[in-house]
C-alpha positions in Angstrom: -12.4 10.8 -2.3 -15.8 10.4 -0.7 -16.3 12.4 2.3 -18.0 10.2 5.2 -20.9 11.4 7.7 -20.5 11.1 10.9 -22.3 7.8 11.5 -21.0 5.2 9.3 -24.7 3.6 8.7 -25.6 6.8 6.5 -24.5 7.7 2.9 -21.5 9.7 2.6 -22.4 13.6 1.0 -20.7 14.8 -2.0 -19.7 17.6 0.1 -15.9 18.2 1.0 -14.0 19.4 3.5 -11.7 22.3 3.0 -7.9 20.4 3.1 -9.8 18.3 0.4 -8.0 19.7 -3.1 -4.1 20.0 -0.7 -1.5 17.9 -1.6 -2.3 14.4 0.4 -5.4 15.9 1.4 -3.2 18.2 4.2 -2.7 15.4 6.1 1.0 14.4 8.1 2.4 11.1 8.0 1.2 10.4 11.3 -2.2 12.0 10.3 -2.1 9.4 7.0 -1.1 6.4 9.3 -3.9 7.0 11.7 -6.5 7.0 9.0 -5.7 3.8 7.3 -5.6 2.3 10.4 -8.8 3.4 11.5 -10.2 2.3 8.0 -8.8 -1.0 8.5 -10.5 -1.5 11.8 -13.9 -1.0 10.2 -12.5 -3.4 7.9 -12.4 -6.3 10.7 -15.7 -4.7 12.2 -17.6 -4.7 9.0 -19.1 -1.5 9.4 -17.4 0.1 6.6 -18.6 3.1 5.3 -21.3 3.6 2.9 -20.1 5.5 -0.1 -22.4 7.4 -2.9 -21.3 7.9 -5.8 -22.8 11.1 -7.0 -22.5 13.4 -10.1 -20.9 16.2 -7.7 -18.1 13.5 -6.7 -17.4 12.5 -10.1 -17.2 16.2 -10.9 -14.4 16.9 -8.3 -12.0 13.8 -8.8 -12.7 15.0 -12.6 -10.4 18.0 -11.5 -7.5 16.5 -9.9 -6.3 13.5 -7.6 -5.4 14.0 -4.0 -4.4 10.9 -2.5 -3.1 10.6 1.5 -1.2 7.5 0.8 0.4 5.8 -1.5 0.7 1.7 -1.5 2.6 -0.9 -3.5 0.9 -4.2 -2.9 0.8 -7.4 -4.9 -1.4 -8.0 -7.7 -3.8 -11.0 -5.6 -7.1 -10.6 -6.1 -8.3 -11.0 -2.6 -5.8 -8.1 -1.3 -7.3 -5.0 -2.9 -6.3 -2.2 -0.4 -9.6 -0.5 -0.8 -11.5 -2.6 0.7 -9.0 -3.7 3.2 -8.4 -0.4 4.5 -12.2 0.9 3.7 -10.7 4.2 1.9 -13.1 5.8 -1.1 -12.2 6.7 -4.7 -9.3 9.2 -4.9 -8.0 8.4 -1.3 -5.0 6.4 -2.4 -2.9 5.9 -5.1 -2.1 1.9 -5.3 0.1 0.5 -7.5 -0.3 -3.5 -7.8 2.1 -6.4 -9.5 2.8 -9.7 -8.8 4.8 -10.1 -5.2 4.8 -6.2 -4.5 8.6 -6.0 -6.1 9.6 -3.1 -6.9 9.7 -2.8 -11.0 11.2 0.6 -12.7 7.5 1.6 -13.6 6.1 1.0 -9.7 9.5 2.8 -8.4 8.6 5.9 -10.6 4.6 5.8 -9.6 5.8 5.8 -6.1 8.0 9.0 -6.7 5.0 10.5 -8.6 2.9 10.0 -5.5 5.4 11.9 -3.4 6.4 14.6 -5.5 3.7 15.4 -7.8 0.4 14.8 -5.7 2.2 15.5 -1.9 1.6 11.8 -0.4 3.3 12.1 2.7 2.9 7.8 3.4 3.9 5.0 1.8 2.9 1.5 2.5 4.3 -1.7 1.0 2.0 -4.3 1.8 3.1 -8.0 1.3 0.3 -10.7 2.4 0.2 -14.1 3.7 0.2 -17.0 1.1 1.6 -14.9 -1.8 1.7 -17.2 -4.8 4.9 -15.0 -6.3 7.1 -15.6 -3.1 5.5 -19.4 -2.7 6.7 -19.9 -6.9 9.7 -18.8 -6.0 10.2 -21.0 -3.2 9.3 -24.0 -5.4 10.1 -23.3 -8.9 12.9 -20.2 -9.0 14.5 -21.4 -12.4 11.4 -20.0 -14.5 12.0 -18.8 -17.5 10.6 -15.6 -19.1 9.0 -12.9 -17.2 8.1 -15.4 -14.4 11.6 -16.2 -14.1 12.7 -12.6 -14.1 9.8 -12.1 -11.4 10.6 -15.0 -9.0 14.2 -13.7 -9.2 13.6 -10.6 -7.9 11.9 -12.3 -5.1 14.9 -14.5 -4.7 16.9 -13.0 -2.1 13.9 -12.8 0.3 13.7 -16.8 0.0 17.5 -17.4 0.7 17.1 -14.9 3.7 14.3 -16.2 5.2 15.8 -19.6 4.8 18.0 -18.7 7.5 14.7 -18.1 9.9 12.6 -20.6 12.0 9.3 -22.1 10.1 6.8 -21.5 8.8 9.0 -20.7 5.4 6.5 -19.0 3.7 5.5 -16.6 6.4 9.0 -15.6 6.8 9.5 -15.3 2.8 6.8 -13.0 2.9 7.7 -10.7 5.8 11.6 -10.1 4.1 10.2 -9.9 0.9 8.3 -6.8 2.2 11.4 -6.0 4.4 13.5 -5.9 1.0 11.1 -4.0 -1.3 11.1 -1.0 1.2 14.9 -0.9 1.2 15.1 -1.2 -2.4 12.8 1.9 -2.4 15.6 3.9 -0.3 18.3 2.3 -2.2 17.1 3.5 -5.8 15.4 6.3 -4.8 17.4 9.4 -4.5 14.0 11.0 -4.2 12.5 8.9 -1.5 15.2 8.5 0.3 15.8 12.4 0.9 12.5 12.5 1.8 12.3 10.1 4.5 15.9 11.8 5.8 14.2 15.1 5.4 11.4 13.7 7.9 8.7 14.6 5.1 7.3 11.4 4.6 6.7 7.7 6.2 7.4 4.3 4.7 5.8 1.1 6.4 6.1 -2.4 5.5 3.0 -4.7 6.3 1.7 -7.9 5.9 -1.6 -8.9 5.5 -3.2 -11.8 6.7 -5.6 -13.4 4.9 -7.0 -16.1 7.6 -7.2 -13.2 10.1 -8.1 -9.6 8.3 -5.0 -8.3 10.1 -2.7 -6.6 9.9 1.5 -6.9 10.6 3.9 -4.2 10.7 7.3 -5.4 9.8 9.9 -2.2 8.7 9.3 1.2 9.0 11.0 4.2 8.0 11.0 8.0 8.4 
């Protein structure tokens, strides 16, 4: 995490505030929310923050991570939530693959960012021309890992079949919609949480002609 100034045209400082080393940085889910979203629209303004790396920063997230969100997003390389939500090192804990499904490994990172470091926000973020959900629109009888990737993806397809045009747009939005219920399905953890009111699950979609964003699901 790299502390800004206030004028974003200036070099962030090294120095940090005091809710800096609490669990999601002491922030609410509302709190969490507001941030990315302000990071996002210096995003689309393109006045994002200038970050310095210093010695001293390296020196603090040498000590501990304290994330204020946590985000499952696909594994695209023009999607990287960093930059799209202009958030320093340390500021969230992203977990990436192919389609944003929700594997075993990304289900337990997810709970690890709730219990373990105190994210109070989760964000599954799903994004316009994914080449996951367009594969499995066009070739779902893949064999291997692909195939057991596009399968997992397969219920969104039949789903948004069932929706107006543009396919892929739809595909995309309940592919999103269905990895944030499979979160509270096979989450025990997660899903107390959210009916506990302690934390906040979104589901987005970014757009990659626009820079926006799309909320499509939210929970908690």
């Amino acid at each position: 995490m790299l502390v800004p100034t206030e004028s974003s045209n200036t070099p962030e400082t090294p120095e940090t505030p005091d809710r800096s080393r609490e669990p999601g940085q002491g922030l609410t889910k509302e709190e969490a929310l507001h941030r990315l979203l302000e990071g996002h629209w210096r995003y689309l303004e393109n006045d994002r923050l200038q970050r310095t790396v210093t010695p001293q920063c390296r020196d603090f997230h040498s000590q501990g991570q304290y994330p204020f969100a946590a985000l499952l997003g696909c594994a695209d390389s023009r999607v990287s939530p960093e930059l799209i939500f202009d958030q320093g090192e340390g500021d969230i804990f992203v977990v990436r693959v192919a389609g944003n499904i929700l594997g075993n490994g990304s289900l337990a990172s997810l709970e690890y960012a709730v219990k373990n470091l105190g994210v109070k926000l989760l964000v599954v973020m799903g994004h316009e021309n994914c080449g996951a959900v367009k594969a499995a629109l066009t070739t779902p009888d893949a064999e291997g890992a692909m195939g057991f990737l596009l399968r997992e993806i397969a219920p969104s397809v039949a789903e948004a079949r069932l929706l107006p045009e543009p396919l892929l747009d739809r595909a995309v939005e309940c592919n999103v919609k269905h990895t944030v219920s499979a979160i509270l399905e096979r989450s025990p953890t997660l899903r107390s949480a959210v009916d506990e009111g302690s934390i906040r699950i979104v589901g987005i979609v970014y757009r990659l002609t626009s820079g926006d964003i799309e909320f499509h699901t939210t929970v908690g």
